[in-house]
PLY file of the C-alpha trace (Angstrom):
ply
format ascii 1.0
element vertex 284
property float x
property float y
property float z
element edge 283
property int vertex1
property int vertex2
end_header
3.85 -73.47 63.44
2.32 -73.12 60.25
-0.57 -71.14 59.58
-3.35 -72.37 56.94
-6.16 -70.08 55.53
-7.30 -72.04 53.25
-9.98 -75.46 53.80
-8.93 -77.40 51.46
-5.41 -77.41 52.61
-6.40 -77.80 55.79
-8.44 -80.88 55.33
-6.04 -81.99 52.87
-2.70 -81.87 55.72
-5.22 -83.40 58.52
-5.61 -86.55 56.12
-2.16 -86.94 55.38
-1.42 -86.61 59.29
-4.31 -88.91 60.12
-2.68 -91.49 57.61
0.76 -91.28 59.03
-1.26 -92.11 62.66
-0.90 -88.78 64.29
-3.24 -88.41 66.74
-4.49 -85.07 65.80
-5.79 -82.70 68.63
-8.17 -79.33 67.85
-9.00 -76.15 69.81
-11.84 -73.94 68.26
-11.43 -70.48 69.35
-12.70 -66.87 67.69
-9.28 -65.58 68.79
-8.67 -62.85 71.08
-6.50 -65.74 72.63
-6.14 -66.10 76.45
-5.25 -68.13 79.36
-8.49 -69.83 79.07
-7.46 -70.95 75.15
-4.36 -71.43 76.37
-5.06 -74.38 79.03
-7.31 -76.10 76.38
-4.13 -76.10 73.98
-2.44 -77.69 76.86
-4.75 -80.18 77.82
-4.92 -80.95 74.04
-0.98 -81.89 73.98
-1.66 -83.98 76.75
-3.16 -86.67 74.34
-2.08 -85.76 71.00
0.61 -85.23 68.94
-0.33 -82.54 66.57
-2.29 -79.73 67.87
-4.73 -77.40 65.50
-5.91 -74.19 66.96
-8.65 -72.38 64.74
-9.30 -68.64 64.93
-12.80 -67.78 63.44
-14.77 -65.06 63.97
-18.13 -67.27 63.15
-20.34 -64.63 61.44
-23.61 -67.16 61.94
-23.63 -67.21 65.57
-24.01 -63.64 65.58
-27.46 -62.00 66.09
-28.38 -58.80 64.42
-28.48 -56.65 67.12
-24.51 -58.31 68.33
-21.38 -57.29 68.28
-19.86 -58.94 65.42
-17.94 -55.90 63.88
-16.81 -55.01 67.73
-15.60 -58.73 68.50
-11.72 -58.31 68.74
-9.42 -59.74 66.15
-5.59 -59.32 67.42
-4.35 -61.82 64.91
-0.62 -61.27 65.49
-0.71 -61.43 69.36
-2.92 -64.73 69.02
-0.08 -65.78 66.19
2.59 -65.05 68.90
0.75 -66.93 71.55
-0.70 -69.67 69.29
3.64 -70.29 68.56
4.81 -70.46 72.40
1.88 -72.80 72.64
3.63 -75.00 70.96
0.53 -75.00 68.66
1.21 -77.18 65.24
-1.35 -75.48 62.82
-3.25 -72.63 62.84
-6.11 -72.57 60.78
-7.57 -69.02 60.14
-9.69 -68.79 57.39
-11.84 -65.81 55.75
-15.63 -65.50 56.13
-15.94 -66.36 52.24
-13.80 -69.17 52.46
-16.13 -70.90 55.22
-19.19 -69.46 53.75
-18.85 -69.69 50.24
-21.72 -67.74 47.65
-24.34 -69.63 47.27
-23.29 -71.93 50.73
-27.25 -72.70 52.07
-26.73 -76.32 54.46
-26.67 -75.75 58.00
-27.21 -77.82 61.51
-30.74 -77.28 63.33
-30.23 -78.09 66.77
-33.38 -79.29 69.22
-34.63 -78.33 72.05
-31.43 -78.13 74.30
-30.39 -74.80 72.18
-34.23 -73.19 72.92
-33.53 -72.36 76.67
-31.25 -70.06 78.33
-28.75 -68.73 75.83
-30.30 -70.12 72.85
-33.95 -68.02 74.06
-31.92 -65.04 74.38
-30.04 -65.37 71.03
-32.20 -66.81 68.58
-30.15 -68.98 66.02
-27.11 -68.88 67.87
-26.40 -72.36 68.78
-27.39 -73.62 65.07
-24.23 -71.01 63.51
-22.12 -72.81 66.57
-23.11 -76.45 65.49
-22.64 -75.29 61.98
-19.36 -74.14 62.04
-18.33 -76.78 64.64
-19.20 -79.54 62.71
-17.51 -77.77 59.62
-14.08 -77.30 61.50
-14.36 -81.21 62.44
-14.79 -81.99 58.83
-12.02 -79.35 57.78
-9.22 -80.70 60.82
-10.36 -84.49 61.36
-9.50 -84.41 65.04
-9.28 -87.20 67.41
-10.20 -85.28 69.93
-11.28 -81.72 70.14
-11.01 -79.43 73.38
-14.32 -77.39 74.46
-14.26 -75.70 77.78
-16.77 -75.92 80.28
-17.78 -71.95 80.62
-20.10 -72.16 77.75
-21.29 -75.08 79.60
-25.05 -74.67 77.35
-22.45 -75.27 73.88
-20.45 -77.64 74.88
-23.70 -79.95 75.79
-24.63 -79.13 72.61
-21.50 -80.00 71.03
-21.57 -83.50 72.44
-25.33 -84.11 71.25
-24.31 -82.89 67.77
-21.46 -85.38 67.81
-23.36 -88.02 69.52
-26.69 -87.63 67.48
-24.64 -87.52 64.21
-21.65 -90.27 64.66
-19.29 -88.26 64.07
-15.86 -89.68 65.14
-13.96 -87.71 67.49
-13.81 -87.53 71.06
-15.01 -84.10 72.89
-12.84 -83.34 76.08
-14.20 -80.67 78.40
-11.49 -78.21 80.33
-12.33 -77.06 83.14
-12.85 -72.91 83.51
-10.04 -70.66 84.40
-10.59 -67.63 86.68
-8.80 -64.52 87.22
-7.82 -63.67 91.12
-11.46 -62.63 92.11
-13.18 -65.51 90.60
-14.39 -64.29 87.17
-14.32 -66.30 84.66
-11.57 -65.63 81.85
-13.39 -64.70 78.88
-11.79 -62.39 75.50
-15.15 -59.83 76.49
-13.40 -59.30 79.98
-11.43 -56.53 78.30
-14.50 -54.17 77.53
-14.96 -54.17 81.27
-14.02 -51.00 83.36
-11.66 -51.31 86.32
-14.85 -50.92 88.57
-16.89 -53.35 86.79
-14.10 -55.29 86.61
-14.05 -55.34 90.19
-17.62 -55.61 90.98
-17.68 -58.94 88.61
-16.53 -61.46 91.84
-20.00 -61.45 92.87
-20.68 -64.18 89.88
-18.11 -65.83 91.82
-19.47 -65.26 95.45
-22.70 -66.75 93.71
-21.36 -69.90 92.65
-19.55 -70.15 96.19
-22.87 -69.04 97.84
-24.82 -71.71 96.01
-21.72 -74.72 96.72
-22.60 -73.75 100.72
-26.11 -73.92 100.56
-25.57 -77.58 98.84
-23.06 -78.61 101.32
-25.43 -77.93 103.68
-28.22 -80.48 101.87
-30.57 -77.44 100.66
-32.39 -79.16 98.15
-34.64 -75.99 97.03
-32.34 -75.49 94.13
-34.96 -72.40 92.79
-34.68 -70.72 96.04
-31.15 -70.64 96.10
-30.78 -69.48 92.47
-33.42 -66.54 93.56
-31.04 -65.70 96.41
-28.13 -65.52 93.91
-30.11 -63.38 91.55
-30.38 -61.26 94.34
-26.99 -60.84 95.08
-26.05 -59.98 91.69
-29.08 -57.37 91.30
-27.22 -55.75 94.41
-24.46 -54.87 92.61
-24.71 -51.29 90.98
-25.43 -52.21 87.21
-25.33 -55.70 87.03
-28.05 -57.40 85.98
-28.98 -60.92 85.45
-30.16 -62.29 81.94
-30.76 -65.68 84.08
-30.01 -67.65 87.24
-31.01 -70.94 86.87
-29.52 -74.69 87.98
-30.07 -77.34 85.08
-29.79 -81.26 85.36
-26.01 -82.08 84.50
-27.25 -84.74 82.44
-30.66 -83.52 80.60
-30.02 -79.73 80.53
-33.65 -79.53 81.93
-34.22 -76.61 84.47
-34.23 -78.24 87.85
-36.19 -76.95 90.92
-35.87 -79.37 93.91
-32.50 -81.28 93.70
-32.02 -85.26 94.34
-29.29 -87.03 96.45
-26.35 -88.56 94.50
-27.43 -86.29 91.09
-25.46 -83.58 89.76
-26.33 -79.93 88.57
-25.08 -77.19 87.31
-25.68 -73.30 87.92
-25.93 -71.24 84.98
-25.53 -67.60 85.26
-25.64 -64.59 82.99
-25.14 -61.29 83.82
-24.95 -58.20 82.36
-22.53 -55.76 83.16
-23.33 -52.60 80.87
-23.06 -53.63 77.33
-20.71 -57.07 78.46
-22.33 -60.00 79.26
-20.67 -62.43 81.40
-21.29 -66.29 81.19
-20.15 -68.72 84.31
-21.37 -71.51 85.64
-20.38 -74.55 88.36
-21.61 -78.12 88.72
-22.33 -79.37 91.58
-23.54 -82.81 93.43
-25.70 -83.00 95.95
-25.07 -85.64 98.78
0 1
1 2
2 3
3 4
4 5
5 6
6 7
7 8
8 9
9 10
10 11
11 12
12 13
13 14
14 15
15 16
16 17
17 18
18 19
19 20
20 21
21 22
22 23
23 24
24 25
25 26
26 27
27 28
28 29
29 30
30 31
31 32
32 33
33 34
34 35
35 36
36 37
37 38
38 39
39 40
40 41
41 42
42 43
43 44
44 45
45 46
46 47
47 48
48 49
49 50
50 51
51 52
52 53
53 54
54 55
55 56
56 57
57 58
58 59
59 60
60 61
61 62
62 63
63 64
64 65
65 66
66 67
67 68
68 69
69 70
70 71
71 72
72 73
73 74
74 75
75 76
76 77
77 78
78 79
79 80
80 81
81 82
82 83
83 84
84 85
85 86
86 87
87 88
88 89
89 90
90 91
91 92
92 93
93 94
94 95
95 96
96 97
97 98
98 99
99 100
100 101
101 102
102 103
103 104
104 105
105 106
106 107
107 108
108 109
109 110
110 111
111 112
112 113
113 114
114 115
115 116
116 117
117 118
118 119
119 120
120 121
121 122
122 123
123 124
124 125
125 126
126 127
127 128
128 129
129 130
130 131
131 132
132 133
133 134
134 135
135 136
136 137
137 138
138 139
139 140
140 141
141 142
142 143
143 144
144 145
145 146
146 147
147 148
148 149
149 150
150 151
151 152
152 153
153 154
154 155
155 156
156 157
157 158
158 159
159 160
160 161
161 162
162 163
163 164
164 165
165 166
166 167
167 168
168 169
169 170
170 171
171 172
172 173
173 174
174 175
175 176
176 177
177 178
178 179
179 180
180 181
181 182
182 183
183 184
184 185
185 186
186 187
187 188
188 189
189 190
190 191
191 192
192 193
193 194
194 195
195 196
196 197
197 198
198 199
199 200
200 201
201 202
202 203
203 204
204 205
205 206
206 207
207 208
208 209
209 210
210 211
211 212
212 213
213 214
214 215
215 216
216 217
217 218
218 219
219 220
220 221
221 222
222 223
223 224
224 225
225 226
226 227
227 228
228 229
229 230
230 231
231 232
232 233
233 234
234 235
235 236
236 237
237 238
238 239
239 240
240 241
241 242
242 243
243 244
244 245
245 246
246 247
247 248
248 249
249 250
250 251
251 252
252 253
253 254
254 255
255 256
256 257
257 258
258 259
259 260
260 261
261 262
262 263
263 264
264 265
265 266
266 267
267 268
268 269
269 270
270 271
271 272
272 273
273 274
274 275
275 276
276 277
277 278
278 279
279 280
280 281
281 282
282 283
């Protein structure tokens, strides 16, 4: 594995790969590598030859008020990882070197980044497009691995890469869970063993709201009420939002329609950690 810290290179190697016809493969992380990164590397391999994994701690999609300076940034232990990935490239630049002095172009997204995580964290999903469509530029991927538990980015991601042609093919992977549901996630480790603990009920929400479907509940706001509920009941956990959204649209959804699918966005917080999940679901 080689690592790169420099853009130019970077772009420079993906062109000569590209020309040679490897099918080149990316996975855009902040670091703090785990399992989660990990089965996006893998599902990566599964179509291309030559794998990049980036590590960038995206100052722009940080609000003032956000942990930036706390994110953490255990570069050898993702180095170490990144290699018995079988990763190819690791692409880790410096702030400077992605933001250069005088650097002023960014992406605007529309309204899908004004609801939900985007109302919470003004500006945040314009740093992510930014940088995202930066990182395709640098690493010319055929395709490029998002995950599915920022399920509000990664539909952004594919509108950015639908609405401005850009030439690579977004594969979603699906979310990996630790053994009482929650959702792998690098903030996971700023949790206490309690809180830890108390964290399945995001889980017992999602399975709460897959029943109620299964049992052709179509009152999707009711049943995202009763979920707020049940994390409220948990001693210092509180919801930022419950909602279900159109799989397709993003649009908050209220009263759900046979053969259309929707997905349950939660986010909670737990102290100062705030846990994303979601789950899609199709109603029969």
């Amino acid at each position: 594995m080689k690592i790169i810290t420099d853009p130019a290179e970077m772009q420079t190697i993906a062109e000569k790969l590209r020309l040679n016809r490897q099918l080149i493969g990316v996975v855009m992380t902040m670091g703090a590598l785990h399992e989660g990164h990990l089965s996006l590397v893998k599902l990566a391999r599964q179509t291309a030859g030559t794998i990049i994994l980036t590590i960038f701690v995206n100052p722009t999609q940080f609000g003032p008020e956000e942990d930036l300076h706390r994110y953490p940034r255990p570069f050898e232990r993702d180095v170490s990882l990144a290699k018995a990935a079988e990763v190819d490239y690791l692409f880790a630049p410096e702030s400077p070197s992605v933001y250069p002095d005088h650097y002023q172009t960014s992406v605007t997204c529309g309204t899908l980044a004004e609801r939900f995580e985007g109302a919470l964290r003004p500006g945040h999903f314009n740093g992510v497009a930014t940088v995202v469509t930066k990182f395709l530029n640098i690493t010319k991927p055929h395709i490029a691995v998002f995950g599915e538990k920022d399920a509000q980015q990664l539909a952004i991601i594919k509108r950015l890469v639908k609405d401005l042609d850009i030439d690579v093919s977004i594969v979603e992977a699906p979310i990996i869970r630790e053994e009482n549901g929650l959702a792998v996630s690098s903030r996971n480790i700023y949790l206490s063993g309690e809180q830890r603990s108390t964290a399945e009920i995001l889980y017992q929400g999602i399975l709460h709201a897959g029943k109620c479907i299964d049992a052709a509940r179509r009152d999707l706001s009711a049943i995202a009420a009763e979920i707020d509920g049940m994390v409220r009941s948990a001693p210092g956990f509180i919801p930022d939002y419950v909602s279900f959204v159109d799989e397709e649209t993003f649009e908050p959804a209220e009263h759900a329609e046979k053969e259309k699918e929707y997905r349950l966005l939660l986010a909670v917080r737990a102290g100062s950690v705030r846990l994303l999940d979601n789950a899609k679901f199709r109603c029969r």
